[in-house]
N, C-alpha and C positions, 0 to 999 in steps of 0.2 A: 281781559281774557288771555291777552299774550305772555303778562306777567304773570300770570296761573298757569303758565306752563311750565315757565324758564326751570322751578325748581323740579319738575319732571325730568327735564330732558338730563338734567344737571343727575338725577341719580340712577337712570338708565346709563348715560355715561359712566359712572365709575363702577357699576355692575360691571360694563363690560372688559373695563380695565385690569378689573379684578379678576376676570372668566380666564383672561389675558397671560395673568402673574400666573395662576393656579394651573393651566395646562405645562406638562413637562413632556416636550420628548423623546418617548422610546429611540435609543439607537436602532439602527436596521440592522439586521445581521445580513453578512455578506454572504451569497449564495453559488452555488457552480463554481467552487474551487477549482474540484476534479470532475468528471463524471463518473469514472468507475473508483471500484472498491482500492483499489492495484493503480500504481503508476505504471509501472511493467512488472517485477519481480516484489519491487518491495511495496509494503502499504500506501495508502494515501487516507485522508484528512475526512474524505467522505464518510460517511455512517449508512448507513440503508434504514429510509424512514419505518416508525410504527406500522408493524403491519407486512410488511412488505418481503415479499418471499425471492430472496435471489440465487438463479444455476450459472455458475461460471464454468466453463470447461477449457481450459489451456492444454496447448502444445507444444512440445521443445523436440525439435528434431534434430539431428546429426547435424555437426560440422558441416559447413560448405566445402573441406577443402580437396575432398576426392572426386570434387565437378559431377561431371554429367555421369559418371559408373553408377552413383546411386543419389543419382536428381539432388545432385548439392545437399543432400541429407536428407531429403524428404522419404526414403525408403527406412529410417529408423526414426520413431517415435516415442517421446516419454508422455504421460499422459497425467494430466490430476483435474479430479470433477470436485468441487466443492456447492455445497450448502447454507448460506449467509440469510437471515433472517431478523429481521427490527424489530427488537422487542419494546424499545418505545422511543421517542426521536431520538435519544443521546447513547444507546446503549443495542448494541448484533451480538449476534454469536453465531460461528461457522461449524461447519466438522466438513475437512477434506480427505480426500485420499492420493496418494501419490505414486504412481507404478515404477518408478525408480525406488527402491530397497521399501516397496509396499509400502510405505511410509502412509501412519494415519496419524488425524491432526483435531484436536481442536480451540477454538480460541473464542475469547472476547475483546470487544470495540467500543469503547466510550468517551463522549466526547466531556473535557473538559473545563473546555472556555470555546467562545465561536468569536470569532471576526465580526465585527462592528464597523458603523462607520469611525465611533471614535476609539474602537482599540484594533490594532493591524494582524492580529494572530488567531487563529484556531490549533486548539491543545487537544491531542486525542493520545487516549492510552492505548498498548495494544498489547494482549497479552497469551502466549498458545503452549501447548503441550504437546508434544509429539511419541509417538513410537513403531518404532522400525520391524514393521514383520516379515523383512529376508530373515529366510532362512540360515543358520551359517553353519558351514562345515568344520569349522574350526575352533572346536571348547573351550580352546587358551585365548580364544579373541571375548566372543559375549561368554561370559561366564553363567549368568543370569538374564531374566528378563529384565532385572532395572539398568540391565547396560546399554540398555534399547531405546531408556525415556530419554526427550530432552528438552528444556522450556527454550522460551524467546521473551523477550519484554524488551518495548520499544516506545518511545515517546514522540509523537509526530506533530510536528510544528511547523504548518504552511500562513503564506500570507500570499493574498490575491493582490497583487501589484499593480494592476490596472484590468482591463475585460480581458486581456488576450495574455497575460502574465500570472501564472502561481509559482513559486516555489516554495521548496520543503526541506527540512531536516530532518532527519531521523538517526537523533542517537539510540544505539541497539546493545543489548546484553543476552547474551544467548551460553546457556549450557550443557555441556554433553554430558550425559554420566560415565560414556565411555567414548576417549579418543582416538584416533586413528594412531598416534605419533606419542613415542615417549614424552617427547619434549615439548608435548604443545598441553596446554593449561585447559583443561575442564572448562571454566566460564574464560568467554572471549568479547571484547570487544569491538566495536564498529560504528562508525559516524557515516550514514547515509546522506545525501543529498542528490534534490532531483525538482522535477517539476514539471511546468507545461506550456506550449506555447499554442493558442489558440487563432488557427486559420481561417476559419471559419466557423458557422453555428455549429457545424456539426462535423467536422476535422479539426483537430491538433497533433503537434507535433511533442512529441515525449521524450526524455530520457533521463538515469537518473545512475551511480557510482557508489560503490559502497569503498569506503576506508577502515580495512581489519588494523586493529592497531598491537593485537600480543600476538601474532601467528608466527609459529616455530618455526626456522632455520626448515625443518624437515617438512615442513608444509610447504613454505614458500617455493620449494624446489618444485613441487607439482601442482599448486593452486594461484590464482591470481585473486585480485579484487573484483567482485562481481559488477560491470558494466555492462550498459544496454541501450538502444536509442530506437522509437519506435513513432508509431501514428495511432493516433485513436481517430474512429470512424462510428460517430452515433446516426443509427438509423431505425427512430421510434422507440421502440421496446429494447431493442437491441445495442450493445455497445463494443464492435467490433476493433483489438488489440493487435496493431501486426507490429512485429518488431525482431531486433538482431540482437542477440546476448551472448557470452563466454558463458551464463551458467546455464546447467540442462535442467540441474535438479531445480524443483518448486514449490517444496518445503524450505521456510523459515532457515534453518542449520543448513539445508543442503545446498542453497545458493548463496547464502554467507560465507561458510566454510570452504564448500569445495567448489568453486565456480572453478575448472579444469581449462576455458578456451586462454587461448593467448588473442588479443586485438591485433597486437605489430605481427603476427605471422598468419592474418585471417582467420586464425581457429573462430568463428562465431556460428552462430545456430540460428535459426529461422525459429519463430513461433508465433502464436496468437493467443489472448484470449476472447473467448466467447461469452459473452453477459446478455444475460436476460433478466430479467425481472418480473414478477407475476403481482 
């Protein structure tokens, strides 16, 4: 009887050896880069799932450097409400508006590649179109309405370093159809980097530099490179951005281009964003 098993058990063994060879493991995809759309100013790596309806509302107020006469800038406000919604895991589209030179916006967000355990990057494209509904008093400056459009195309490259570690790249290509500056070039470049540092479940610590690399003699005189250092604060639904910048503007061009604060002489600005998600 025992020997009328043995060649049983002999070919349930190599079934399962076999069950064995045949399962492959799915890598995991690495999750909670970022939590919001935005490092501070510039994009981040996140996507907004299928489905998912998201209101961001930012604020860039005045300089600090005229103190307590108008509450360290909190008596002047720039304002953009934007629109962000997942059309299916790997693919958003926004439309913001901007109350600094009316600026309206809109863009798409898709993701690339994702972070694995066995690959270290998530590749997101990002791509927007902008145009400027100030006013201008001045014929010889917009000539037309196409001196008003202006795209962005950026490529954002984070890796999640450990739980409490992301950083990112973001090299940028942005075009104006009309310049401020004789001397400064229509398409401009910039190498972004930034990331995050995670204090807890639900605070981290942010900041993030851009590097304009063609900006004119005539620019440099009144524009810097746009930095910023900030906290993120999720609570539920809610993902609350406080942070300090040189740029006011929060349009793509506007805080690439013209971030106007100085850091070595305090010029910085107080802001937030406000994230919801429905």
């Amino acid at each position: 009887m025992v020997l009328a098993l043995v060649p049983m058990l002999s070919v349930a063994q190599d079934e399962d050896l076999l069950a064995d060879i045949e399962i492959e493991e799915t890598p995991s995809k690495v999750s909670s880069a970022f939590k919001s759309m935005k490092i501070i100013n510039f994009e981040s790596t996140k996507i907004a799932a299928k489905g998912d309806l998201y209101f961001v509302a930012s604020h860039r107020f005045n300089d600090v450097t005229n103190g307590i006469y108008d509450w360290f800038g909190l008596d002047g406000a720039s304002v953009n409400l934007r629109f962000i919604y997942g059309i299916n895991d790997w693919l958003s589209v926004s439309v913001d508006r901007s109350s600094t030179r009316k600026t309206y916006q809109g863009n798409i967000k898709y993701r690339l590649i994702s972070q694995t355990d066995s690959f270290p990057l998530t590749v997101v494209g990002y791509n927007g179109i902008g145009y400027m509904g100030l006013r201008n008093n001045d014929p010889s400056l917009l000539k037309t309405s196409s001196h008003k459009v202006s795209y962005v195309n950026q490529l954002l490259i984070s890796s999640k370093l450990s739980k409490a570690i992301t950083l990112e790249l973001m090299p940028t290509h942005f075009h104006q159809n009309f310049v401020e500056f004789d001397d400064q070039q229509n398409s401009q470049f910039v190498l972004g980097v930034g990331g995050r540092y995670k204090l807890s479940s639900r605070v981290a610590l942010t900041a993030e530099y851009g590097r304009h690399f063609n900006r004119s003699v005539s620019s440099e005189a009144i524009y810097n490179n746009p930095a910023s250092i900030g906290v993120d604060i999720e609570t539920g639904g809610h993902v609350f951005q406080l942070h300090f910048t040189n740029a006011r503007f929060m349009d793509e061009v506007g805080y690439l281009a013209n971030a106007a604060g100085d850091w070595t002489k305090g010029e910085v600005s107080f802001g937030f964003n406000m994230v919801r998600v429905f």
